[in-house]
N, C-alpha and C positions, 0 to 999 in steps of 0.2 A: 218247534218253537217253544221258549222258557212259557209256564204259567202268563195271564197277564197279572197285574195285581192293581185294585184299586180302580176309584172310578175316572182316572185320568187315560189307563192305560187300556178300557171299555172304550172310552169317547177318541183317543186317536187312532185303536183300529178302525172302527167304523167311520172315522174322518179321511184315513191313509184308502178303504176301500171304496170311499167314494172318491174322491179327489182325482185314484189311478182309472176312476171308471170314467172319469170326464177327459182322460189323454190329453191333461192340460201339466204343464211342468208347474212343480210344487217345490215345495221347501218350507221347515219351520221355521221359524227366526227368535222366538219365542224364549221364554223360560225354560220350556221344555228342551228348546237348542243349548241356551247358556248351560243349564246342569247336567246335560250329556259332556260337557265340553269341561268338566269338573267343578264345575262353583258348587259352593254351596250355600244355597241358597231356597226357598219353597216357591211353587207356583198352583195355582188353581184352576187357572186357564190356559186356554189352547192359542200360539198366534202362528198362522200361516201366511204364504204369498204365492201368489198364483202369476203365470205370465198372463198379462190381460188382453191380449191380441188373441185372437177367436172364440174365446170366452160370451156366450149369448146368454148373461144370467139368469132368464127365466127357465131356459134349456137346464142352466146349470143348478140350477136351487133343488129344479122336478130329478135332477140325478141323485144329489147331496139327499133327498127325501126318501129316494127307497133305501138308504143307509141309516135311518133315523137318525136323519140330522136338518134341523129346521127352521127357522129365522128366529129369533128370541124379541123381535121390537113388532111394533105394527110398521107397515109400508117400508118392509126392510131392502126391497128391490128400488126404492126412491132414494132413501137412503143410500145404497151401493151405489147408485147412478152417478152421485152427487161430491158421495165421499171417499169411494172406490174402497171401500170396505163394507163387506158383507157381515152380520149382526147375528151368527148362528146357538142354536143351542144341539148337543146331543138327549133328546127325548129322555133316553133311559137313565142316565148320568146325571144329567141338571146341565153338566162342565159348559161352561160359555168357548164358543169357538169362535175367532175375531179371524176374517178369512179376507184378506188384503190383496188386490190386482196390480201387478207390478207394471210398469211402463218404461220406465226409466231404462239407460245404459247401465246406469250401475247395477239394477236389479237383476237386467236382464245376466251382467257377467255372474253376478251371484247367484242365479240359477242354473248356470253352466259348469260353476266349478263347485257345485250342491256335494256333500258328504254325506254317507251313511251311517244315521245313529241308533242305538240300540237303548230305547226306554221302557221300560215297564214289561221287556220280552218284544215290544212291536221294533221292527226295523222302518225308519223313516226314512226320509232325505231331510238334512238340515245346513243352512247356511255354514262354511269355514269359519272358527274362531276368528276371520281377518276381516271377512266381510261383517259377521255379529260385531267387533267393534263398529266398525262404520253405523251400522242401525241403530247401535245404541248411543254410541255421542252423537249423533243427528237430532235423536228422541229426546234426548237432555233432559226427560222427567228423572230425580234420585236417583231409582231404585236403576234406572238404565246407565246412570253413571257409576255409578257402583258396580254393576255386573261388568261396566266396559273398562275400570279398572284390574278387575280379578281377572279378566280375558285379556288381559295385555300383560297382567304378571305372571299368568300362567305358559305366557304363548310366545314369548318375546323371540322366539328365537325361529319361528316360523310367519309373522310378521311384518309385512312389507310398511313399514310406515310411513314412506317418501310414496306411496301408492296411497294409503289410508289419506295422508295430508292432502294429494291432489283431489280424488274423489271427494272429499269433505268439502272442500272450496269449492268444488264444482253444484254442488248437493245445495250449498248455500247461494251459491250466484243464482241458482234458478228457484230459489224460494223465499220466502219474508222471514226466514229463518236464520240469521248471518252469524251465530256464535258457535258452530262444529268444532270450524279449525280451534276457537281459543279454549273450547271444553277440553280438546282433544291435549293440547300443551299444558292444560293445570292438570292433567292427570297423568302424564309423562313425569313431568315434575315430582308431583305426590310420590308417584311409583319411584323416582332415584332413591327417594330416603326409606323405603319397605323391601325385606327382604320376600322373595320367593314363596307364595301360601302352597299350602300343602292341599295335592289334590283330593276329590271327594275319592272314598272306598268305596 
């Protein structure tokens, strides 16, 4: 395996050696997934998603803890109960790890059809640039719309979009959330008038 480098590529081995140790299906979704996938663009933190069906988080925290990897809030397991994201840090690193329990059908297909990416020398699993759109015009914060338009101009041609539009709709009917689908069409839009970016080296 290449060198790692950096303390992002410290804190996702030891997050990739715990995760496989809990035999729970993973995947980044993260920054870390959009700039294997070419953006460019910087991240600091780690975001993962876990399948949340047999997941016993107090089981799972004492696994993630002999990896040195350990909650960063107080009453981080009340939090997880509530918000179904786990609050971590890696000890050695600092690196914040934001570790998210999937439920959904969407997630779940997005953990099935998971890719292998190559950062910093560690080998991951990381969400398909078709599903990282879907999470990120969901997320509708900027910095996630921006990434979900560079992942559509880079990708267009592997891309299911009559997929991404129903999943979106679907993502919206079941939450207080209802602007996917129309995030999703001013960035289609945008994208007609921009040529093709060039990927990261």
């Amino acid at each position: 395996m290449p060198p790692r480098t950096g303390k992002l590529g410290s804190a996702l081995l030891a997050l990739s050696k715990g995760l496989n140790a809990t035999g729970a299906p993973w995947m980044c979704i993260g920054g870390i997934a959009v700039i294997a996938q070419g953006v460019r663009r910087t991240t600091t933190d780690i975001d993962v998603t876990v399948r949340g069906e047999g997941v016993h988080l107090d089981a799972f925290v004492k696994a993630l803890a002999r990896h040195g990897i350990r909650p960063r809030i107080n009453d981080a397991l009340k939090f997880a109960r509530s918000s179904q994201v786990l609050l971590l840090e890696h000890s050695a690193s600092g690196v914040a790890l934001d570790v998210s329990l999937a439920w959904l059908s969407f997630e779940h297909e997005a953990l099935a059809a998971r890719i292998p990416i190559n950062f910093a020398g560690v080998i991951v699993p990381a969400a398909r640039p078709e599903d990282l759109l879907i999470y990120k015009v969901f997320a509708g914060r900027p910095h996630d719309l921006q990434d979900a338009e560079s992942l559509l101009l880079m990708h267009k041609k592997s891309i299911d979009l009559t997929r991404v539009r129903a999943v979106l709709s679907q993502l919206s009917e079941m939450s207080d959330e209802p602007g996917g689908a129309a995030r999703l069409e001013s960035i289609i839009e945008r994208k007609r008038s921009k040529p093709g970016r060039t990927r990261r080296p």
